[in-house]
C-alpha positions in Angstrom: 97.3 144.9 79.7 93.9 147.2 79.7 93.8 148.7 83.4 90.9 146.8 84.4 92.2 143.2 83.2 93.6 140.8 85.9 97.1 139.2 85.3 96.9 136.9 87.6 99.5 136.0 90.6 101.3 133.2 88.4 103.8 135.5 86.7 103.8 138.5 88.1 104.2 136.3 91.3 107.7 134.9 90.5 108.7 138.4 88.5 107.8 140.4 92.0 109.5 137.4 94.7 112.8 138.2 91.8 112.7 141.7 92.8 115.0 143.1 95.5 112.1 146.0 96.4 109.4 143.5 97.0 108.7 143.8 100.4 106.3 140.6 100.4 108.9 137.7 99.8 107.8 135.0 102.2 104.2 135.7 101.8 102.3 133.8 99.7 100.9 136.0 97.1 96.8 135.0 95.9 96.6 137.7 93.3 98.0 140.5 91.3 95.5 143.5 90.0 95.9 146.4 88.1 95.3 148.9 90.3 95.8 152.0 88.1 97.8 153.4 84.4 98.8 156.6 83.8 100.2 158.0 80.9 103.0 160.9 81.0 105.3 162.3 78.4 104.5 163.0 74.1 102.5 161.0 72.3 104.8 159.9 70.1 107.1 158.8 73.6 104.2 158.2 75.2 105.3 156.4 78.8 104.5 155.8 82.4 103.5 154.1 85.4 101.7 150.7 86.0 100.1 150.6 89.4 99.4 147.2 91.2 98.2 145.4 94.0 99.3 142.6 95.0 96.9 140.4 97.7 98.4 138.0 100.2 96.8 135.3 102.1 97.4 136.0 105.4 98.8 140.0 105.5 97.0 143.3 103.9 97.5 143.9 100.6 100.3 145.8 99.1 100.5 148.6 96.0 103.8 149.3 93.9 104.3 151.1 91.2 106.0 150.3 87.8 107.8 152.3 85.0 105.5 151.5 82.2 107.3 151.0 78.5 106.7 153.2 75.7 102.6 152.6 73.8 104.3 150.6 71.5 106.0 148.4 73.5 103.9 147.2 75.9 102.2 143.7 76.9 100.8 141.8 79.3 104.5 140.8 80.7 105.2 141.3 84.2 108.4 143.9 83.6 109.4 147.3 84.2 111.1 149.3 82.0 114.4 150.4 81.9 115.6 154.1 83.1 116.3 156.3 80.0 117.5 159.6 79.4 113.9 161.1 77.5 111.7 159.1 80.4 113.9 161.3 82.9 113.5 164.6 80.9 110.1 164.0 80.2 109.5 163.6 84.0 111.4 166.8 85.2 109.7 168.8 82.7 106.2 168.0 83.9 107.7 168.7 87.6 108.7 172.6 85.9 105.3 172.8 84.2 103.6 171.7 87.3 101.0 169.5 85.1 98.2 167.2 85.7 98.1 164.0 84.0 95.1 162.0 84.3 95.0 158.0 84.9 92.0 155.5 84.4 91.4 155.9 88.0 93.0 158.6 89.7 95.9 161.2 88.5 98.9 162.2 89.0 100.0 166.1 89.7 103.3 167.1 89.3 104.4 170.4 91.1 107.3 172.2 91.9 109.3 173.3 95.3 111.9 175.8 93.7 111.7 179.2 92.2 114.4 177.4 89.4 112.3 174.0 88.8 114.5 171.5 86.5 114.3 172.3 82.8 114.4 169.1 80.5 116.2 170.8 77.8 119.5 171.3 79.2 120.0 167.8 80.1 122.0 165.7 78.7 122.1 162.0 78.1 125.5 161.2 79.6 124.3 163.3 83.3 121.6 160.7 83.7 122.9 158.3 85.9 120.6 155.6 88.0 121.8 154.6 90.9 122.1 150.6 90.9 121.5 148.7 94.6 119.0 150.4 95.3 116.6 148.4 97.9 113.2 150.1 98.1 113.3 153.0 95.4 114.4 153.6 91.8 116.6 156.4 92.3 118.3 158.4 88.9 121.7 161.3 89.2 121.0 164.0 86.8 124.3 165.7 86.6 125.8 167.3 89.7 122.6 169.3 89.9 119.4 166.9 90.7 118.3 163.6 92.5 115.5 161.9 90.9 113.7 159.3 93.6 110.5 157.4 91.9 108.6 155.7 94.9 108.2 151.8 94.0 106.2 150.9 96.9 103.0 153.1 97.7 102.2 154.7 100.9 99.2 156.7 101.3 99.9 160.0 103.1 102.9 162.6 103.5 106.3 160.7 102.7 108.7 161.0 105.3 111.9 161.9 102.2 109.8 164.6 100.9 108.2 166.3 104.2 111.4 166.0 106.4 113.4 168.2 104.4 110.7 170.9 103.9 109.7 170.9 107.5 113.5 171.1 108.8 114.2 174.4 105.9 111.1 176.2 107.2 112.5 175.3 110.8 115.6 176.9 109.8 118.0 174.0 109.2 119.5 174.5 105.9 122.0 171.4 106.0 119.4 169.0 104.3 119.3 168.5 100.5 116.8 171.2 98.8 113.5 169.7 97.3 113.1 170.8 94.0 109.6 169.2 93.0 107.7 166.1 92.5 104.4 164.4 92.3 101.7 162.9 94.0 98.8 160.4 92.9 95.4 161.6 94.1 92.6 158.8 93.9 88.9 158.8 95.6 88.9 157.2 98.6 92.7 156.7 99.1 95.0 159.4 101.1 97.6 161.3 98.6 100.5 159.0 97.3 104.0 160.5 96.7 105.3 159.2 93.6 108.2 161.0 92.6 111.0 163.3 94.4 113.3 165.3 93.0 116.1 167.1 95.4 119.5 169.0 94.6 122.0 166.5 94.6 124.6 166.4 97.3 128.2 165.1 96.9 129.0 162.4 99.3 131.2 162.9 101.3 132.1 159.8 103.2 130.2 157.9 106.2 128.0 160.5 108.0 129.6 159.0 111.4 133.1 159.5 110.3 132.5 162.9 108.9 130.6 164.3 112.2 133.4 162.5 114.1 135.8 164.5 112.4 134.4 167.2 111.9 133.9 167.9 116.0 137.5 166.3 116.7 138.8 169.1 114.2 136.9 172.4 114.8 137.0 174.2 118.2 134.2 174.1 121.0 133.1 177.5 121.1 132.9 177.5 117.3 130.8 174.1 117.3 128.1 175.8 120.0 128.1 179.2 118.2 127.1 176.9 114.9 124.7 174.4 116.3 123.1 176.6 118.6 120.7 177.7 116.0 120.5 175.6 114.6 119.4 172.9 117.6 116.9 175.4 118.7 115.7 175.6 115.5 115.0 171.6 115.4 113.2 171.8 119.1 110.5 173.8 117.2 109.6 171.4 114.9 
């Protein structure tokens, strides 16, 4: 589908009310557009995102974004493709080379938050793991090292997963999973989109209540107030 060419809301309209992440079910949906296509990866593995919005008759319109298929696989179809392990690699090494990949309309920048950005080439196939149930998000395991988070729904300004956890580190609080990198879609006109987060991946550990609970049934009062302390006052000055 050429960026500029209008599917229509038949299709795409039943593919989107099939999809758990669609936040407009119930709405009655009076078009679909292209909103933007961006290309990332070799050219040979050529892959990336399909940007869309979606009009409704009686509620603002909504934008998502799509994992487009590889060049030689792609149609007019309302689909999304399929997480694989060189779509993954090919992602985090654009996060460690911090490029700029340019779309019909806008582009998309990947940069990095670590001094040790992810490197592609030590990933294997078998550490890339998405996560299924997901509601809102597409979110991929990479190893015990990494936590791949692609945005399906678009939100102009700062998202909340990526600026919490840099605004509590530079507070101070260092229980909050590291950000590693990401991207964000820049566009005339439209505030800064985050597409993509990457974090360290933490090991769960349970339900946060129950492991709080425990955790201050289990470990002395003065040892609780000498740790939080800081750590509270730390949190006031955000």
């Amino acid at each position: 589908m050429a960026a500029d060419e209008s599917p229509g809301p038949g299709a795409w309209g039943e593919y989107l009310k099939d999809q758990r992440w669609f936040a407009g079910k119930g709405r009655r949906i009076v078009s679909v557009d292209p909103w933007d296509s961006i290309d990332v990866g070799e050219p040979r593995q050529r892959f990336g995102y399909r940007l869309i919005e979606v009009g409704y008759d009686s509620a603002p319109p909504e934008r998502y974004a799509l994992g487009l298929p590889s060049a030689d696989d792609r149609g007019d179809s309302p689909r999304e493709v399929g997480q694989t392990p060189a779509r993954v690699r090919a992602l985090l090494a654009a996060i460690a080379e911090q490029r700029t990949v340019d779309g019909v309309h806008g582009r998309l920048e990947f940069s990095s938050d670590a001094t040790d950005p992810p490197l592609s080439g030590d990933v294997t196939d078998e550490s890339i793991v998405e996560v299924r149930g997901e509601q809102s998000n597409r979110s991929t395991r990479v190893g015990d090292r990494w936590m791949l988070k692609e945005y399906r729904q678009l939100q102009p300004g700062p998202n909340p997963d990526r600026e919490l956890p840099r605004a509590l580190i530079r507070a101070g609080f260092g229980r909050v999973p590291r950000p590693v990198g990401g991207a964000v879609y820049r566009r005339g006109g439209v505030d800064p989109i985050d597409l993509i987060s990457v974090t360290e991946f933490v090991p769960n550990r349970g339900d946060g209540w129950a492991v709080w609970g425990r955790w201050l049934r289990e470990t002395p009062s003065d040892r609780i107030e000498s740790m939080l302390a800081p750590e509270a006052e730390g949190i006031g000055r955000l």
